[in-house]
N, C-alpha and C positions, 0 to 999 in steps of 0.2 A: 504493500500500500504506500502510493506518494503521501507527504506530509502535508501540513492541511496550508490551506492558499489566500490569501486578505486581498485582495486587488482594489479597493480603498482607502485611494490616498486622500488624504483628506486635508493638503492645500499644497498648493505650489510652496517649492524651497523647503520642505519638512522630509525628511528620510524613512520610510514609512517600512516598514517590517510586514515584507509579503508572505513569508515563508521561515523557513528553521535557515538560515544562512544566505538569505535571500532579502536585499533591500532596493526600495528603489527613492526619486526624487526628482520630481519636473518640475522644469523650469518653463516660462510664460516665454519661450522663445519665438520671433517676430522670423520668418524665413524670407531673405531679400528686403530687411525690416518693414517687410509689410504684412505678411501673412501669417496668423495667429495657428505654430504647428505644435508648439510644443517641443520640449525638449527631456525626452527621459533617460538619466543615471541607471545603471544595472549595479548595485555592489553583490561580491559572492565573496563568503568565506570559504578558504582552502585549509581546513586545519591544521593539517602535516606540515606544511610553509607557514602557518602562521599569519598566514597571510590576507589583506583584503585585495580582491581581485576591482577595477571599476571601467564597467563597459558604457562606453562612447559617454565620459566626463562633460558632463553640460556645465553652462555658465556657473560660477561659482559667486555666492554671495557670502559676509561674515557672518551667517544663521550658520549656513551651509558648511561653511571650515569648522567651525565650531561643533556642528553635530556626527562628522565624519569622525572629528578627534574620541569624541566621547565617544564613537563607536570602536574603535580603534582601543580604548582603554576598557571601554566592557567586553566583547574579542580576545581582548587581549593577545591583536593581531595589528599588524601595520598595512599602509596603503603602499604595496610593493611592485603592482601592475596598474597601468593607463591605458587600455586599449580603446582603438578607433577599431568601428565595426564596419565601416566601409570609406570610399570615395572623399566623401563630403562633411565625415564626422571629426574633424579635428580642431577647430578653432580656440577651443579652451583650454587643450591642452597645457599648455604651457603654463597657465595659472596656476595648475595645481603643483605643478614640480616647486613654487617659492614654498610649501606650504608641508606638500609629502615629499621630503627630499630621498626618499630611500625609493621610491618609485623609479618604474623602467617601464618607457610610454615604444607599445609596439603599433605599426600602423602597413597599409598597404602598400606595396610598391605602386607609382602611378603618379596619381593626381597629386596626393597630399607629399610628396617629395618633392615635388614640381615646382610645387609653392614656395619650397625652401625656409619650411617653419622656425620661429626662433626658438627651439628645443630640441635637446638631443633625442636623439630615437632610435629606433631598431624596426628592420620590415620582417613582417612576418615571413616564411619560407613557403612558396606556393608553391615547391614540388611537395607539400606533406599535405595529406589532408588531414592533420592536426599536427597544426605547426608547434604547440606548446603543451606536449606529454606531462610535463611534472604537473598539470594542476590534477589531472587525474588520481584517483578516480571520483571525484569531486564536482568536476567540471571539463567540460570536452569541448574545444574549438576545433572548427569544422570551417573549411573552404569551397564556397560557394565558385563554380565552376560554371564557366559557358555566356558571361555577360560582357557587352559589346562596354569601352569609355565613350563617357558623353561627348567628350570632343571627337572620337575617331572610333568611328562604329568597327572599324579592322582590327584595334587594337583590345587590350584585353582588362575587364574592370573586374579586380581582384574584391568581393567582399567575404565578410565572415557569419557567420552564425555560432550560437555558445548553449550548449543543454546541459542544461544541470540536473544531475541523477538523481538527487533522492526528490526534489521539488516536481521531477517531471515537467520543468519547464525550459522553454528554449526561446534566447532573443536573438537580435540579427540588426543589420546596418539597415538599406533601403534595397534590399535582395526580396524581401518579401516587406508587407504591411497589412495592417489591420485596423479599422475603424469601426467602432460598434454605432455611429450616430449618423444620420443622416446630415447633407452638407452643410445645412443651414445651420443644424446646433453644433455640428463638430468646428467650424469657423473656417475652413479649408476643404475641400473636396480634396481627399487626398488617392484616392481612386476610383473605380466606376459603380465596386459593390461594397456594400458594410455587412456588418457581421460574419464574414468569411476572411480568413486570412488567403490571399492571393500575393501574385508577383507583382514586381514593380508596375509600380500606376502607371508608368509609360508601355511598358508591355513590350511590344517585340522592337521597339526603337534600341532596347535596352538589352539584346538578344545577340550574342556574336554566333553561338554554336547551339542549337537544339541539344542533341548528342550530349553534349556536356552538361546541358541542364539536366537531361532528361538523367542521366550519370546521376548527378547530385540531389537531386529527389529523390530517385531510389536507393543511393548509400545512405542515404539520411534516414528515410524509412526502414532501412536493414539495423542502423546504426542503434538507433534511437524509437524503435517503435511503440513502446510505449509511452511516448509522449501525448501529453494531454493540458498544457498552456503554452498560449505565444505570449512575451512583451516585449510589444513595438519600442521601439526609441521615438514616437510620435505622436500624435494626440492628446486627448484631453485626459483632465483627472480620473483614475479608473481605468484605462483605456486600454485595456485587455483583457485575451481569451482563455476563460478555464478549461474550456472543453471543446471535445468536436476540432481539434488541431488536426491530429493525424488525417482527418476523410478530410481538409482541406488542404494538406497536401497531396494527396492523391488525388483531390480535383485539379491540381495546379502542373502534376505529371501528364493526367489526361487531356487536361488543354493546350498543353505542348505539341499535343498530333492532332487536335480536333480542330484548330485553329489556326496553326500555322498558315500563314498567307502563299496563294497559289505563287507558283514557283520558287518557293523556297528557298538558300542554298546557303547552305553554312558559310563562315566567312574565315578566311585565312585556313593556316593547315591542320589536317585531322585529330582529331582527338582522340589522344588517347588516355589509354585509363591511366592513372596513377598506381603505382606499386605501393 
């Protein structure tokens, strides 16, 4: 039996205890400061490291330092990972390093290097598909395979997904999302259906290899099949799914051949599996 799940939060900038090792905290993030998407914090305790793990680090405020510390001292674990969970999730980073200096911030090869952020970093290893063994068996990072960069539909946009075993829960960058609100009250349309976790809102803009998605849906489903939550890094308070995950991933495999636009054809060279 997974352990039991709270998915209210109950305000922005407060650290909210979803789970036995599982924390999360949104921020009223403005995207292109205009668009009300939200921004959600993933914290995971790794025991055996002592460690706090914190996926895709949103804006930090002094509520915010202040309640990580104290979590950090009831843990009786430090903030020793910063990971970005895809493309586009980096901007904060660096804030946190004046604050968790014992932290090592891992990010994608690609866009977020490009940028030449002011923080030291490490990319994760996209020949693995789980570039960082030691959080195991705790926490399993997983490489999302088969998505086109926004700048160059040829080239290859490395994201992540993270499940954690006893919570039975799995987050992710913008490789997939989830809206439980229709557009008017979620403040953003951030894709075309709600209450299904599906791929990215852009869909097959976002698509370099079929193959390789279709790859990655099905290791995930072999990987991880008893999963039973997603949380988004987006949306509003609450903004996530206890159940009914895995048949949306499996709706998300079958739309991959049901959908595909006539004349298809993968882009650049074959895919193959990873070892």
């Amino acid at each position: 039996m997974s352990s039991e799940f709270d998915k209210n939060e109950p305000d922005y900038d407060v650290v909210h205890k979803a789970s036995d090792g599982v924390w999360t905290y949104l921020t009223n993030f403005l995207f292109d400061g205009l668009y009300p998407v939200g921004n959600r914090s993933i914290i995971y305790l790794i025991p055996h490291l002592q460690s706090l793990v914190i996926v895709n680090p949103a804006e930090l405020s002094p509520g915010l330092i202040d309640q990580i510390k104290a979590l950090e001292v009831k843990t009786d674990a430090k903030v020793r990972y910063l990971l970005s969970p895809g493309d586009w999730h980096y901007l904060y980073i660096g804030a946190y390093l004046k604050y968790f200096k014992e932290a090592t911030v891992y990010v994608p090869p690609g866009r977020i290097p490009s940028k030449e952020p002011d923080f030291a970093f490490q990319t994760y290893n996209t020949e693995l598909s789980n570039p960082l063994p030691e959080f195991l068996p705790t926490l399993s990072v997983f490489t999302f395979r088969g998505m086109a960069a926004y700048q160059d539909p040829t080239s290859d946009r490395w994201e992540y997904l993270y499940y954690h075993y006893p919570s039975r829960s799995l987050t992710s960058g913008d490789s997939i999302y989830y809206s439980q609100l229709p557009a008017e009250e979620a403040g953003i349309k951030l894709g075309r259906v709600y209450g299904h976790v599906r791929f990215h809102h852009w869909g097959w803009k976002t698509i370099k290899s079929v193959k390789a998605c279709k790859w990655t849906i099905d290791t995930l489903l072999e990987k991880f099949g008893d999963v039973e939550r997603y949380i988004p890094p987006h949306g509003k308070l609450g903004n996530m799914k206890i159940e009914g995950v895995k048949e949306d991933l499996l709706w998300i495999r079958d739309w991959l051949d049901r959908e595909r636009p006539e004349g298809w054809e993968d882009v650049g060279t074959e895919f193959v599996e990873p070892k």
